[in-house]
KEVEXZA-550988 format. One line per field, with one value per residue (C-alpha): x, y, z. Coordinates in steps of 0.1 Angstrom, whole numbers. Example, Ala and Ser with C-alpha at 12.3 -4.5 7.8 and 13.67 -1.06 7.14 Angstrom:
2
px <- 123 / 137 .
py <- -45 / -11 .
pz <- 78 / 71 .
end
This chain:
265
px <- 1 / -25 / -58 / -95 / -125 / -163 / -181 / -163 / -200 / -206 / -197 / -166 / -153 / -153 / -127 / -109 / -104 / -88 / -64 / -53 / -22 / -25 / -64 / -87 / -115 / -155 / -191 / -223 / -216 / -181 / -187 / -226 / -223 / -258 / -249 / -225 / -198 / -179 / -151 / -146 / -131 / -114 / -92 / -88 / -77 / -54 / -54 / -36 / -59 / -98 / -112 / -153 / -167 / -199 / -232 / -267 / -277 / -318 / -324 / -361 / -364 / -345 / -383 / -397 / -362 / -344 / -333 / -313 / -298 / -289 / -276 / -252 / -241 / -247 / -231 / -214 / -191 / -182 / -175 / -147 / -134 / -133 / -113 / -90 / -83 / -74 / -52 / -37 / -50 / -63 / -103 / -113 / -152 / -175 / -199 / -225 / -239 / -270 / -259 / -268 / -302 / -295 / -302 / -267 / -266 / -225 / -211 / -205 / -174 / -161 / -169 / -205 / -231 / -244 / -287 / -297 / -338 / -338 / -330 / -306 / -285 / -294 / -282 / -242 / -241 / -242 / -217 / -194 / -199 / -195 / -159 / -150 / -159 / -141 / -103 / -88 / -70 / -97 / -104 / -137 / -146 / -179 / -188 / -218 / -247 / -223 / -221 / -203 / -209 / -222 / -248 / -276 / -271 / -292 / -268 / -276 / -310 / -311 / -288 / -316 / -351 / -376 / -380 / -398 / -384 / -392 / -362 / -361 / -338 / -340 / -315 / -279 / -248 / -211 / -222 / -188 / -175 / -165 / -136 / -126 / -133 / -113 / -84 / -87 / -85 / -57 / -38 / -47 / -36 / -5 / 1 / -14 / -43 / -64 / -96 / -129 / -127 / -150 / -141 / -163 / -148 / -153 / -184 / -216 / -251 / -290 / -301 / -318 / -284 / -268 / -295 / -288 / -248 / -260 / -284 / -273 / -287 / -315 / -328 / -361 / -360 / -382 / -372 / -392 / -395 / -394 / -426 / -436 / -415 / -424 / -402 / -403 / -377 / -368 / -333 / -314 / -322 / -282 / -253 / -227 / -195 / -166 / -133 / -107 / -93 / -90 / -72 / -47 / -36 / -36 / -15 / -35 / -68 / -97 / -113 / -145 / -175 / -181 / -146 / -145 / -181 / -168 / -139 / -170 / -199 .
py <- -276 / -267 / -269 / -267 / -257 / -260 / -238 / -211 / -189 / -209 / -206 / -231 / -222 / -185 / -188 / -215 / -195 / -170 / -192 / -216 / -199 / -215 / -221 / -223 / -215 / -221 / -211 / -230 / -201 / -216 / -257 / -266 / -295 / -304 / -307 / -325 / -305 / -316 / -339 / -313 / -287 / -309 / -318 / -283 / -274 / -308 / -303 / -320 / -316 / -313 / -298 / -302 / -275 / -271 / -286 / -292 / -278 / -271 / -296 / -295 / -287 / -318 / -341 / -326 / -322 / -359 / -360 / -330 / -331 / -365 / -352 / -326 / -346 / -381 / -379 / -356 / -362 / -398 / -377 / -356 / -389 / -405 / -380 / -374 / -410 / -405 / -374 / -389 / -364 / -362 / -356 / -334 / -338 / -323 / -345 / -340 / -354 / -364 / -396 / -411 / -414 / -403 / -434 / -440 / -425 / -408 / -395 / -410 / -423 / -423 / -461 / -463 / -473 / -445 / -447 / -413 / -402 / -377 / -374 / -347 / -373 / -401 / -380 / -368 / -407 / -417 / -389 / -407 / -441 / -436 / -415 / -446 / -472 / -448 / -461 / -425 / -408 / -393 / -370 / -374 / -347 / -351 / -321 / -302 / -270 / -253 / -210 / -181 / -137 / -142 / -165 / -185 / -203 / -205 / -182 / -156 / -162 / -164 / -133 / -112 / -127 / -104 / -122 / -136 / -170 / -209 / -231 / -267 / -284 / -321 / -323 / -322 / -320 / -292 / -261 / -256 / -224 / -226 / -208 / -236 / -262 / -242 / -236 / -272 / -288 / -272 / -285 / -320 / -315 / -304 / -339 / -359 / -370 / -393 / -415 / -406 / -381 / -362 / -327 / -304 / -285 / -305 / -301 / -302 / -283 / -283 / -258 / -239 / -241 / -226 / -198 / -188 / -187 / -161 / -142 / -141 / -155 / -125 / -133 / -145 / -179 / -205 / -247 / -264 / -303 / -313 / -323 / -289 / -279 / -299 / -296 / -320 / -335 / -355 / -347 / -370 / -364 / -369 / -359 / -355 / -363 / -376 / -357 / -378 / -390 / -359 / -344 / -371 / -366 / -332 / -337 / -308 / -305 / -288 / -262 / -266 / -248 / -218 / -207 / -211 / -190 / -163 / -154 / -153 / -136 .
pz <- 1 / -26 / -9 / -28 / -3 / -7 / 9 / 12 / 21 / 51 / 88 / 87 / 50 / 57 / 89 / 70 / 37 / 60 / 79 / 49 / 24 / -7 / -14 / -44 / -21 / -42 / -31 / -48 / -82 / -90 / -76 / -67 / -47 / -64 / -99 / -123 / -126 / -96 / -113 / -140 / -113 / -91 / -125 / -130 / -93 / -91 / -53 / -29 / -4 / -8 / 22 / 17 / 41 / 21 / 29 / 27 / 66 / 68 / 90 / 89 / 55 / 42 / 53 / 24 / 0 / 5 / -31 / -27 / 9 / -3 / -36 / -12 / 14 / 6 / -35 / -37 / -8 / -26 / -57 / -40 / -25 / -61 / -72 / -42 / -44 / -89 / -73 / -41 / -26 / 11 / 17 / 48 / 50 / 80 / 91 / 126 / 154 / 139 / 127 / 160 / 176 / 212 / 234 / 244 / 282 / 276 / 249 / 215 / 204 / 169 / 168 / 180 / 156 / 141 / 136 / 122 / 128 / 106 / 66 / 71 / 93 / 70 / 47 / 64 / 77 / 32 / 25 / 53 / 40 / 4 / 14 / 34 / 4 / -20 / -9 / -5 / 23 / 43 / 75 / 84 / 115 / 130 / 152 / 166 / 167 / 151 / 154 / 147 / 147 / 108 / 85 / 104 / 137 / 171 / 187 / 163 / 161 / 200 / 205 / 180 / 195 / 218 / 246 / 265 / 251 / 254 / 245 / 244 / 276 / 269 / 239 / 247 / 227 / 223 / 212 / 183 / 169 / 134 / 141 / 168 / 138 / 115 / 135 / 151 / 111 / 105 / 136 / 125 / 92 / 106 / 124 / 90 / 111 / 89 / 95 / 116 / 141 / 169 / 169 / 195 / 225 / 257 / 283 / 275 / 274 / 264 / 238 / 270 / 287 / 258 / 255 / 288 / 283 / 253 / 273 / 305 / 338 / 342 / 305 / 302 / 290 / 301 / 293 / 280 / 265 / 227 / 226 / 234 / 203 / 172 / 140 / 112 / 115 / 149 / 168 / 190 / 229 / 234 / 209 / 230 / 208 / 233 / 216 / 232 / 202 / 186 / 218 / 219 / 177 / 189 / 218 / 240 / 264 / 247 / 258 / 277 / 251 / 275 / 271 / 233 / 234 / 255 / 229 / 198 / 218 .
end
């Protein structure tokens, strides 16, 4: 199965350029997500599955650059879906958590309405729509604060900071590995999932909670509340995704986040 990959540079495109066989994997040099070029080398690959692991990821930063987060994850995904659907070929595209707004008390399911607060999730919710409108076979997986032991994540940044350190404790979502995700696609794939999908390990956490998982339980950490944190861009108080639908195509239990981190850290 002939497989083209974006994104090969970040987190979840590095582990799955490992773990796929036959891949034409590209970084932003050989397919920029921003440009115009992105029809031209799908033709040339003539993949029969498009696996879009690239993305437009500074949260913060996307206040003050809509046009291009919305260029990346907004256009471009419905580019890659036109052209899966000319091919026949199956779309896998990444989307997040932050396409909800964090009211709902439990955790989202793949049908709740999403209501983004931020551009960036304005943003990933456009990509997802635009894929759905195209008429092509499509896996759409939303997952969560994603990580890994390379490129730029809060564990790493949390893992290399001097403490003393003040972390925020009222947001709460699935801390993910990208090698869980990467490993976890493939699986789907496997069983020809298609449609929208949450995939995070199960339990749940605050970015204070998660902090002390990296730390340990003597590291000095102190919670504190968003509002004592401002960033430009606002983040949704709950984005727990609820991954039952992705455990039952997959026909097993996912791991609880804790023992997912334990086999990165």
């Amino acid at each position: 199965m002939r497989c083209l990959l974006t994104g090969r540079d970040g987190q979840v495109g590095w582990d799955l350029e490992r773990l796929l066989d036959d891949v034409v994997a590209t970084d932003r040099a050989r397919l920029d997500l921003s440009g115009t070029a992105i029809s031209e080398r799908v033709s040339e690959v003539r993949p029969e599955v498009i696996i879009n692991a690239a993305a437009y990821t500074a949260v913060d930063k996307a206040e003050s650059e809509k046009d291009l987060a919305m260029r990346v994850n907004g256009i471009a995904p419905g580019i890659l879906a036109e052209e899966a659907k000319r091919l026949g070929a199956l779309l896998v595209h990444y989307s997040t958590d932050y396409i909800f707004d964090g009211k709902k008390k439990g955790a989202y399911v793949e049908d709740d309405a999403p209501n983004p607060l931020s551009v960036y999730g304005a943003s990933k919710l456009e990509g997802e729509r635009r894929i759905v409108a195209s008429g092509c076979r499509y896996l759409i997986l939303r997952t969560s604060w994603v990580y890994s032991a390379r490129g730029r994540n809060f564990f790493l940044t949390i893992k290399n900071a001097k403490q003393p350190l003040r972390v925020v404790d009222d947001q709460r979502g699935v801390p993910t590995s990208s090698r869980f995700l990467a490993e976890h696609t493939i699986a789907l794939l496997k069983r020809n999932a298609q449609g929208v999908l949450h995939l995070v390990p199960s339990g749940a956490t605050t970015w204070y909670g998660f902090a002390r998982e990296i730390l340990g339980e003597n590291a000095a950490i102190t919670p504190i509340r968003s509002s004592e944190y401002p960033t430009a861009a606002r983040r949704p108080a709950n984005s727990v995704l609820d991954n039952r639908r992705a455990q039952a195509l997959l026909g097993v239990t996912l791991p609880d986040w804790r023992d997912v981190f334990a086999a990165v850290r």
